[in-house]
LUMTOR-609228 format. One line per 3 residues: for each residue x, y, z of C-alpha. Coordinates in Angstrom, 3 decimals. Each point is the difference from the previous one (the first is absolute). Example, Ala and Ser with C-alpha at 12.3 -4.5 7.8 and 13.67 -1.06 7.14 Angstrom:
12.300 -4.500 7.800; 1.370 3.440 -0.660
***
This chain:
16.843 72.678 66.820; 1.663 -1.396 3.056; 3.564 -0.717 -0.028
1.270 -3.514 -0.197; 0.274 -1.726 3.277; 3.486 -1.018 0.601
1.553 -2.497 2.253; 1.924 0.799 2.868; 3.328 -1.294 0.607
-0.912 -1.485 3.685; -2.838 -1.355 -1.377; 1.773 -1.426 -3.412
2.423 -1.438 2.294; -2.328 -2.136 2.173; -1.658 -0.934 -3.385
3.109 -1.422 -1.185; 1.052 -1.732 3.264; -2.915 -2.115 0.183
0.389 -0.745 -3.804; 3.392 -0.970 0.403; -0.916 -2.530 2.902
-2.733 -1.312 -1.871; 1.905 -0.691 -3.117; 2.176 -1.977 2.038
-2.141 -1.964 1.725; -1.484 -1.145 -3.112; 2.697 -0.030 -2.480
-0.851 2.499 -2.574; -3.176 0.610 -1.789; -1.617 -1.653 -3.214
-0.336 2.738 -3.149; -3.689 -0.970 0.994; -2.273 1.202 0.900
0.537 3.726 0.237; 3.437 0.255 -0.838; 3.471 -0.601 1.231
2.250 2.850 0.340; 0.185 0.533 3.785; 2.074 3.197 1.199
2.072 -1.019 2.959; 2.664 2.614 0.101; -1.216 3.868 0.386
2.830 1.117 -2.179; -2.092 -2.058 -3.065; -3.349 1.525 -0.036
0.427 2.209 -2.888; 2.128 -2.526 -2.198; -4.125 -1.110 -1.457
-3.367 1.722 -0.308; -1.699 -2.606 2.158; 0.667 -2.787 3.017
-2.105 -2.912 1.280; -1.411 -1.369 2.713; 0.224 3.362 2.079
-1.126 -0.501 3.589; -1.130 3.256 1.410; 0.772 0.672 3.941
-2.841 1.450 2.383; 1.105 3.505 -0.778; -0.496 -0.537 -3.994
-3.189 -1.399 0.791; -1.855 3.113 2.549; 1.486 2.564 -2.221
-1.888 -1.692 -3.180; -3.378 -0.205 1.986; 0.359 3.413 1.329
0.288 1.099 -3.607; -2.668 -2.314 -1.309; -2.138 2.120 2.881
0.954 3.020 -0.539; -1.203 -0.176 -4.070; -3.246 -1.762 0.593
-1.327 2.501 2.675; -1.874 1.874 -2.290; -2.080 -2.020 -2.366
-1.846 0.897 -3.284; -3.592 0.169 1.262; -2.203 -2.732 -0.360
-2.197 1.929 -2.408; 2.433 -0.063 -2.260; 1.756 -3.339 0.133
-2.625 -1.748 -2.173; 1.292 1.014 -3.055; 3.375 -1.892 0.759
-1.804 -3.293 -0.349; -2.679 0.454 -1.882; 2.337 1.803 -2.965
3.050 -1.799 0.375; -0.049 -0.919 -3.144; 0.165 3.037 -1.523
2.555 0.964 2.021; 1.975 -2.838 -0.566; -1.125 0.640 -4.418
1.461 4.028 0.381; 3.311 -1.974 1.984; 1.021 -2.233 -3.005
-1.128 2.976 -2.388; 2.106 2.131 1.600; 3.540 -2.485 0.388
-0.609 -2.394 -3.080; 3.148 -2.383 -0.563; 2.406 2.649 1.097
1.357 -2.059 3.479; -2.060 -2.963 0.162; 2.604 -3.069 0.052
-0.276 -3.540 0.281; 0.649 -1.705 3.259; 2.965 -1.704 -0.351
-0.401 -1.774 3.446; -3.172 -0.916 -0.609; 0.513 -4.011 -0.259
2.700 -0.063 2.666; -2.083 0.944 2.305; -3.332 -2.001 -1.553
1.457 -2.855 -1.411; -3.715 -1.633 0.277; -0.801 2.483 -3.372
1.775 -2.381 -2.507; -1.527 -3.315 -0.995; 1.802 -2.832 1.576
2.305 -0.683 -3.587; 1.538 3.586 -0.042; 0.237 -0.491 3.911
2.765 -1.702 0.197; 1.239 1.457 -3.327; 0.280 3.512 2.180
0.888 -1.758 2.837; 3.441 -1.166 -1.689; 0.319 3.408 -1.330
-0.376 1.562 2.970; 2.825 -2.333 1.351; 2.432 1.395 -2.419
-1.349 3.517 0.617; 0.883 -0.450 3.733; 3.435 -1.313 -0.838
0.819 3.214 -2.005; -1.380 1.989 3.004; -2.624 1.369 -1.723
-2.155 1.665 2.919; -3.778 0.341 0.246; -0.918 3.991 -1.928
-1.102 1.820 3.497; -2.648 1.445 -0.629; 0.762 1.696 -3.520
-2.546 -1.585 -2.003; -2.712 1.037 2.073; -1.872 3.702 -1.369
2.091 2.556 1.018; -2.815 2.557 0.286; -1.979 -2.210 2.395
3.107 -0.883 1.886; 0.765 3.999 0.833; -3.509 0.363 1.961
-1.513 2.643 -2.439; -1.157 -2.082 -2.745; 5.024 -12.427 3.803
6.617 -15.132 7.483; -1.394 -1.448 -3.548; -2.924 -2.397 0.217
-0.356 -2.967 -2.402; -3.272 -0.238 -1.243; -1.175 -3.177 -1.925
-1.403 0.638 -3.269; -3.110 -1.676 -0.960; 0.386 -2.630 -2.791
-1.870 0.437 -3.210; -3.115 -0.314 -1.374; -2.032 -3.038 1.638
1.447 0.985 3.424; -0.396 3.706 -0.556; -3.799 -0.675 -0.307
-0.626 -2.129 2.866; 1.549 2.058 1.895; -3.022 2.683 -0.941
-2.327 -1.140 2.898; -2.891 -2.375 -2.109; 1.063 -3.648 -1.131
2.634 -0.248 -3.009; -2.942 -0.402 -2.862; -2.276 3.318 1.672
3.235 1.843 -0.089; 0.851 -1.268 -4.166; -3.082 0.765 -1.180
-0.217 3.766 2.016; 4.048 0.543 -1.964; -0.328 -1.842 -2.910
-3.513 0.877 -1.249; -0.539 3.592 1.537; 1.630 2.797 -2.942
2.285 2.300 1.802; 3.625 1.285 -0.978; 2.662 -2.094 1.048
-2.542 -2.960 0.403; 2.305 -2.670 -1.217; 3.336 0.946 2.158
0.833 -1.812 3.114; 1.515 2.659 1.827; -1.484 3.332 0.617
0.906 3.264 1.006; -1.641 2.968 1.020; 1.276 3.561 0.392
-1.759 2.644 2.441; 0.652 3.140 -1.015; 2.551 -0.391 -2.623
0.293 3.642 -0.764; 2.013 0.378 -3.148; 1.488 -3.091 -0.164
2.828 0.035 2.623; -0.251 -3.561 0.487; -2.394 -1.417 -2.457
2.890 0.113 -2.856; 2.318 -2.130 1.894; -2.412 -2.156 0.615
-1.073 0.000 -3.499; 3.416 -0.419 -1.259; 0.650 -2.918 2.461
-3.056 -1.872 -0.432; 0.287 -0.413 -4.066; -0.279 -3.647 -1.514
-0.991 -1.416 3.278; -3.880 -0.854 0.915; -0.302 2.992 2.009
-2.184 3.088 -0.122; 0.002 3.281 1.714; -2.907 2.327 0.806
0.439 3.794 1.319; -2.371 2.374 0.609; 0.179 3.833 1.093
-2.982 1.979 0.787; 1.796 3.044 -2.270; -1.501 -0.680 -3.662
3.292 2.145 -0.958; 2.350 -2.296 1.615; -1.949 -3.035 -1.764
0.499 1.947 -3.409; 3.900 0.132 1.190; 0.364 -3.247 0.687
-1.995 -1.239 -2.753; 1.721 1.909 -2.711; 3.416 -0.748 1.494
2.558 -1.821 -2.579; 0.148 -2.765 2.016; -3.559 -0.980 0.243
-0.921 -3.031 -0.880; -3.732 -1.212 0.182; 0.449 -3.344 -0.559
1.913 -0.172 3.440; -1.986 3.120 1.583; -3.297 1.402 0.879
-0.339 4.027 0.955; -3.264 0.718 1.273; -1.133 3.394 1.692
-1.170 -1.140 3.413; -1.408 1.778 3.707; 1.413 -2.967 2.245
-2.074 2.093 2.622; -3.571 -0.487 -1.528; -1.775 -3.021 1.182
-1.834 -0.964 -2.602; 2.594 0.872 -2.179; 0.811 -3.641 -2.307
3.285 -1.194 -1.168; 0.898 -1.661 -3.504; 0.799 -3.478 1.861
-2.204 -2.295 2.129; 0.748 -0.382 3.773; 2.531 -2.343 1.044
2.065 0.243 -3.064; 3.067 2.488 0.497; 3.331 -1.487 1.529
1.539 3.029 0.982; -0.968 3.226 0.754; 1.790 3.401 -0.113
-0.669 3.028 1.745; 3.450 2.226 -0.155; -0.560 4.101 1.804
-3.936 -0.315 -0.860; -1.249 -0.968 2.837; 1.420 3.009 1.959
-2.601 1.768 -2.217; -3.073 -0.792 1.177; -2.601 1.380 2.452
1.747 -2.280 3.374; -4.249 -0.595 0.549; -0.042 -1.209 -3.483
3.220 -2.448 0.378; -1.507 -3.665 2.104; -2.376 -0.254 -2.680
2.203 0.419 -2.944; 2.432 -2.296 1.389; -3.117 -2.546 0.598
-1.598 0.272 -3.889; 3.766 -0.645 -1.496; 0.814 -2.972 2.183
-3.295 -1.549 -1.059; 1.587 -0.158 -3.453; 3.019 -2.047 1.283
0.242 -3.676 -0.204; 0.816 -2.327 3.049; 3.515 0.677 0.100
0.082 3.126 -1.920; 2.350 2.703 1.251; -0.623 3.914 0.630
2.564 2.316 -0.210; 0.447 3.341 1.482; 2.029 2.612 -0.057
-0.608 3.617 1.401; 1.076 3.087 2.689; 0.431 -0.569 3.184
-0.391 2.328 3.009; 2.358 2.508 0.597; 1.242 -0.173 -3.387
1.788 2.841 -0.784; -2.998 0.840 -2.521; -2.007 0.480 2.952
2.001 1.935 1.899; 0.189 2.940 -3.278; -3.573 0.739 -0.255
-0.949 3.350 1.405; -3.185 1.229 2.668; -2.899 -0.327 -2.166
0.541 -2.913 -1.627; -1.373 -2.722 2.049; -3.374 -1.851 -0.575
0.447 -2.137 3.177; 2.466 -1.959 1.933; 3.050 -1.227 -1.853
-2.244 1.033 -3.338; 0.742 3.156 -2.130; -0.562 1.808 -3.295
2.537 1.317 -2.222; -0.236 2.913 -1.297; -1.376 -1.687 -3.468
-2.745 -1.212 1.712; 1.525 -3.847 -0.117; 0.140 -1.953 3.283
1.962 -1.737 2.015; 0.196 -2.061 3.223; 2.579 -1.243 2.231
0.044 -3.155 1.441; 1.305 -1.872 2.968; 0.939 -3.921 0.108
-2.688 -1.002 2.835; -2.595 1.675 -2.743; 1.642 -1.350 -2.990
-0.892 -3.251 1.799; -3.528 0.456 1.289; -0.933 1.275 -3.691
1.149 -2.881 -1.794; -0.472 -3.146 3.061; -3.822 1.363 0.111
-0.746 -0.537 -3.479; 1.050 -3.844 0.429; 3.679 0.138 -0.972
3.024 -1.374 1.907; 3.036 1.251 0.728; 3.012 -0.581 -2.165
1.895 3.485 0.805; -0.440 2.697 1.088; 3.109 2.810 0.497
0.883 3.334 0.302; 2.466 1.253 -2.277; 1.644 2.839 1.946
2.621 1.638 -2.017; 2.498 3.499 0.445; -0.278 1.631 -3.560
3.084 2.573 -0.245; 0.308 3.337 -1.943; 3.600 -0.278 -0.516
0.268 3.554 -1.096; -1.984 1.617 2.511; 1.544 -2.677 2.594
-3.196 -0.364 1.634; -1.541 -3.580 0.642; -3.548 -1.191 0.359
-2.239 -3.215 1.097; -2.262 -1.149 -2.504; -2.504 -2.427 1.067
-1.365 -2.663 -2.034; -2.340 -3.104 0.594; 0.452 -3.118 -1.717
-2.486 -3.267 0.585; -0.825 -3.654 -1.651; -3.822 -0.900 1.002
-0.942 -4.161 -1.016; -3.621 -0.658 -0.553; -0.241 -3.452 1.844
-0.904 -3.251 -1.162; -3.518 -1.366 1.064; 0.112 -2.462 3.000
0.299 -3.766 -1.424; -3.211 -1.560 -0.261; 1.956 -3.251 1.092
***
């Protein structure tokens, strides 16, 4: 195991100059996205277990590449990556056999930062909520709700979107005229045919976000769909307390296999959700994924992503021996996991027909306050629009 990489003081202090400058110049920071509690004074840093918006200098930034060399000089030979994609999931079935429920928590920050996951009426029923919340200086969870064992490495300025308007408009906005589109929604027999706003999950895993979801969406016209390509963590999901199929659909689904067919028609999801999934696929494998889902967005539909990025401090733990190729590395349960940077966050999703709505990095100093040792986590955060056809007028 390597030891944690702490922060030196020089280079803590030219972090927290620049921060300080910057949070004058633009008079503070909004709870969101990514958080609000910005460490400007040195003598702070181990008052809370993580800070925001961390700018790292030139040194922070050679000394995490060096490392990121260093571990992926010696790579599992290519004879024997194969089974690392082609068995995933049974790697990924043995990883929820293994953990269960036992530190798999919702994430509570999930529709701060994705507001565009709640149907325009409990919208700007959050939206007031969140108000108070901000009053009461309740700050965005950094980072705790995400799964602690794929956090450790062994095993994630607002933009207002528009929300579609229901049901007539949602279906012309589906690419044929308004009566092709009725009859392919109306008459075709899939779940969730008759709600005007739909969701799907990528990867949903046991259920991290798919239950606040759930729980939000209730007595509104909105139904979610999640999918995992771990039968086990379909089973968990579906067998949770809180599941509720007359608001859900949990399906066992390879998002990798082409042919591969979905429980929805094309052109009929509003949003869709890919949260630390993505990371987990073959990087060969990932333009086409990313093309087959956004097929299933409507004009105007949203994707959301959220995932590692490089240098994360993930990253930086793995050992010699671990790598499968650049940036991309097994753990040592045989699960996967990329590492991405913004410029390919961008090419991914801008080639598959999507526009940029945002696209960040959420660079963050998480702090062992007991060890008093501090460390960057890295994590990338993006909002990709399917765009409306070209007016025939």
């Amino acid at each position: 195991m390597h030891s944690l990489r702490s922060v030196s003081a020089a280079s803590l202090a030219k972090v927290i100059s620049r921060l300080s400058t910057r949070q004058k110049s633009t008079g503070g920071r909004p709870s969101a996205p990514l958080g609000s509690r910005i460490l400007t004074n040195p003598d702070d840093i181990f008052k809370h277990n993580m800070w925001d918006h961390v700018q790292w200098t030139e040194e922070d930034k050679e000394n995490a590449r060096q490392k990121a060399q260093e571990n992926s000089s010696v790579q599992i030979p290519l004879n024997e990556q194969g089974k690392f994609d082609t068995e995933a999931d049974r790697y990924w079935d043995k990883f929820y056999e293994m953990h269960q429920n036992k530190f798999f928590k919702d994430r509570k920050w999930l529709f701060l930062e994705f507001p565009e996951l709640l149907p325009p009426d409990r919208k700007s029923q959050e939206t007031t909520k969140r108000q108070v919340d901000q009053q009461t200086e309740i700050l965005l969870p950094s980072g705790s709700s995400i799964i602690q064992h794929l956090e450790s490495g062994h095993h994630q300025h607002s933009v207002d979107i528009p929300h579609h308007r229901h049901t007539s408009d949602y279906q012309a906005c589906l690419g044929g005229s308004l009566e092709q589109n009725e009859d392919v929604l109306q008459t075709s027999s899939f779940p969730g045919q008759h709600a005007s706003f739909r969701i799907l999950e990528v990867g949903c895993g046991a259920g991290n976000s798919v239950f606040p979801i759930v729980n939000s969406i209730k007595e509104t016209d909105a139904f979610l769909y999640c999918c995992d390509f771990s039968s086990r963590a379909v089973q968990m999901v579906k067998t949770h307390p809180d599941y509720d199929d007359s608001v859900c659909h949990s399906f066992v689904h390879d998002v990798r296999e082409e042919t591969a067919s979905f429980p929805f028609p094309p052109q009929s999801l509003d949003v869709i959700l890919a949260v630390f999934v993505l990371s987990s696929i073959h990087p060969e494998r990932l333009q086409g994924v990313v093309n087959r889902l956004s097929s299933y967005l409507k004009h105007g539909g949203i994707f959301l992503f959220r995932d590692y990025g490089r240098y994360d401090l993930s990253q930086l733990r793995f050992k010699k021996g671990r790598c499968l190729s650049e940036n991309f590395y097994t753990r040592g349960d045989g699960t996967c996991v990329y590492f991405f940077t913004k410029e390919e966050v961008h090419n991914l999703f801008s080639n598959a027909g999507l526009e940029e709505l945002q696209n960040l990095e959420d660079r963050r100093l998480k702090v062992n306050r007991g060890k008093k040792v501090a460390m960057h986590r890295v994590w990338m955060q993006s909002k990709y629009r399917k765009p409306h056809p070209p007016s025939s007028s």
